[in-house]
N, C-alpha and C positions, 0 to 999 in steps of 0.2 A: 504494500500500500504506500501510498506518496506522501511524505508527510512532508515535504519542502521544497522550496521553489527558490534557484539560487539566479539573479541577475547579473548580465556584464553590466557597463555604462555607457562608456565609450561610442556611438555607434548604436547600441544594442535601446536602452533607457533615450536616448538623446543623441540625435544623429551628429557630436562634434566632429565626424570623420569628414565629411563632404565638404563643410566649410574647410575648413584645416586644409585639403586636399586643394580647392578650388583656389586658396590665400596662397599655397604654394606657388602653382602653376603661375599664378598671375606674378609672383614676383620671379619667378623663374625666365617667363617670356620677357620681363622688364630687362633683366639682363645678357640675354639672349643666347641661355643655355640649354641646352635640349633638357624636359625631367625624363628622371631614370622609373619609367613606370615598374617595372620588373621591382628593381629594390624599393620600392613602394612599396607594391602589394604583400610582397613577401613579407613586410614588417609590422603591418597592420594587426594590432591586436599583440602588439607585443611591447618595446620597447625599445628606444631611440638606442641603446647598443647594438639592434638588427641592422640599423640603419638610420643615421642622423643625415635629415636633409639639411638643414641649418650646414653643418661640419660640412657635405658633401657640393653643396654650391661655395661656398665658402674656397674651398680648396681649386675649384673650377675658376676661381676668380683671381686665385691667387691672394687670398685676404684681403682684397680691397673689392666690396666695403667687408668684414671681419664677419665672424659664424653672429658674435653678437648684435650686432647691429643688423644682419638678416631675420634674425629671431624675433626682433622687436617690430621690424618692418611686417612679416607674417603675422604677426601674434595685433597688429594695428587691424588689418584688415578681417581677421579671421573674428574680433569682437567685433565686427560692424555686422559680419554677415549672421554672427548670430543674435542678433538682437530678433532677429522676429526669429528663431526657432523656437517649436516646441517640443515636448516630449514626443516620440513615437507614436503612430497611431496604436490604439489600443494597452498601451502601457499600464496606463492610470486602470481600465478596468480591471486587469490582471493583479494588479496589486490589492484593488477593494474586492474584489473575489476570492484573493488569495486570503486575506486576513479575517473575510466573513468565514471563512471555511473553518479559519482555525490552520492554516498551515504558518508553518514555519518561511521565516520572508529571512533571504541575505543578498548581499551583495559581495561579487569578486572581479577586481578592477586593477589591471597592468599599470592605472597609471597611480599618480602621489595624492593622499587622502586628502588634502586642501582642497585640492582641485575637483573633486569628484563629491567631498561635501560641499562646496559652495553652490555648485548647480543643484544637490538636492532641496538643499535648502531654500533655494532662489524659487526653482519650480513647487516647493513645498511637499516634496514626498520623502523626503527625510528619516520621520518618524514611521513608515510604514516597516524600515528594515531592522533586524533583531542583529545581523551584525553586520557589517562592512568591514570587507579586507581588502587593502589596499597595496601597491607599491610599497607602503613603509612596515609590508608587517611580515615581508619575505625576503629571501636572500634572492629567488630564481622569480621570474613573472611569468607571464604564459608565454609560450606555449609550453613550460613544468606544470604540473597540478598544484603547485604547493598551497595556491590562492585557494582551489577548491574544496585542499585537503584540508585547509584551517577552518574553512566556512562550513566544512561538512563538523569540525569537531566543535566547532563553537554552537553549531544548533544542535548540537546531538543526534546526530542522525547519521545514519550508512548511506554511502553512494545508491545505492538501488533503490534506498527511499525517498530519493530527490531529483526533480528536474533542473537543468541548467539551459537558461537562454541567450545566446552568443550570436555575432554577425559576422563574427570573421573564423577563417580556418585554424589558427594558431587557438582562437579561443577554444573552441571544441575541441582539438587536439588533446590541451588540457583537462578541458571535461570529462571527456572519454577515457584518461589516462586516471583518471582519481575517482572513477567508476559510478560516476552519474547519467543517468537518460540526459541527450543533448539534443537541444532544438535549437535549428538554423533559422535565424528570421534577419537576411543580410537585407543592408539599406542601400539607397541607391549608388554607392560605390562599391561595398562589398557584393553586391550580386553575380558581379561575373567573375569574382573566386572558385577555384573547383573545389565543392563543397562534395565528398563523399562520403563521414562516419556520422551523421549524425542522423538521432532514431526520426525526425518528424523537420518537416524543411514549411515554410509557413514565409510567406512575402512580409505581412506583417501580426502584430497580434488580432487585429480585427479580424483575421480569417476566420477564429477557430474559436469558440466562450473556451475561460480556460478547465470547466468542467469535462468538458469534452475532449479537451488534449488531454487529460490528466487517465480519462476513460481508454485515450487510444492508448496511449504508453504503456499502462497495464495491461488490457488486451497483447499488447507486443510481447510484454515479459511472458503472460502466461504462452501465446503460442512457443516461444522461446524454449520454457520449461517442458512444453508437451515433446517438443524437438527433442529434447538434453534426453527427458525419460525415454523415448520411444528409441535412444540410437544406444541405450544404456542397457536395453532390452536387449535388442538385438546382437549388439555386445556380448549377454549375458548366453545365450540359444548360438552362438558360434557363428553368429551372419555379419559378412562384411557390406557396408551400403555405403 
């Protein structure tokens, strides 16, 4: 039975990836460097050691103008364009679903917990999570589980009794690795990620009331079980399949 429902942010809660992504480019074509889409994607859902675009124009320029003063230029732009975003479609009912039901609400997030409580706070869904694990509570970020493994021990629960919702592949990586059901719901830059381990793929949360994902994902586990017994059997009676 599912007793918890673990959140990315990044992307996942709040699309900051698309801004971010778009602040880039735009100052990338200002200085008239190709971007390196490749170590983009690949780093997505992870953290700026996979790949610092800041460091990486920087060095394409030969330090003029310096990784800091790029950072500040992206980081100008990347707040304008989020001034009108909002939460994800379907977020907010997931979390008042999740907390009528009685499940257990976390959150696991690659990047530094300033940054990822201030948006909760701003948007006001803060108080919905029982714990937040962040950048500052791990040595390894995703794509390791360590994020999931903390979030799985701080709610007390086992991997099998919880769903994880992530938009990028590194995230699920780590979901999958720390033994939680993972559902894909990539936003409009993560979609044309190859997304292949995760149990339920969902455009976004409005596709699906979260009753009814919660319905599918054990339906999966039990056909799952039916499989494990019925090849444990045959196992058993000296048949190979």
């Amino acid at each position: 039975m599912i007793r918890a429902v673990v959140f990315d942010f990044d992307g996942l809660t709040l699309d900051t990836e698309t801004p971010w992504y778009e602040s880039l480019q735009q100052v990338y074509v200002k200085y008239g460097i190709s971007f390196p889409e490749e170590l983009f994607n690949n780093a997505i859902g992870a953290s700026h050691e996979a790949f610092n675009p800041y460091r990486y124009l920087a060095d394409q320029l030969q330090g003029q103008p310096d990784e800091r003063e790029l950072r500040t230029e992206v980081h100008e732009l990347f707040l304008f364009k989020m001034e009108k975003q909002k939460l994800r479609e379907g977020v907010l009912d997931y979390l008042i679903t999740a907390k009528r039901a009685g499940l257990k609400i976390g959150l696991a997030s690659s990047s530094p917990r300033a940054w990822v409580e201030s948006y909760l706070k701003k948007y006001e869904i803060y108080d919905y999570y029982e714990c937040i694990c962040t950048a500052d509570d791990v040595e390894q970020v995703k794509p390791d589980p360590a994020l999931y493994r903390l979030a799985l021990k701080q709610l007390g629960v086992e991997g099998y009794e919880a769903i994880a919702f992530e938009d990028s592949v590194n995230g699920l990586t780590a979901v999958k690795a720390a033994g939680l059901y993972g559902v894909a719901v990539p936003n409009a830059l993560t979609h044309r990620l190859p997304f292949t381990i995760q149990d339920v793929m969902l455009t976004s949360m409005a596709d699906l009331p979260l009753e009814v994902l919660i319905q599918r994902i054990e339906e999966l586990d039990h056909d799952r079980q039916q499989v494990i017994s019925g090849g444990a059997a045959d196992a058993e009676n000296g048949r190979i399949i």
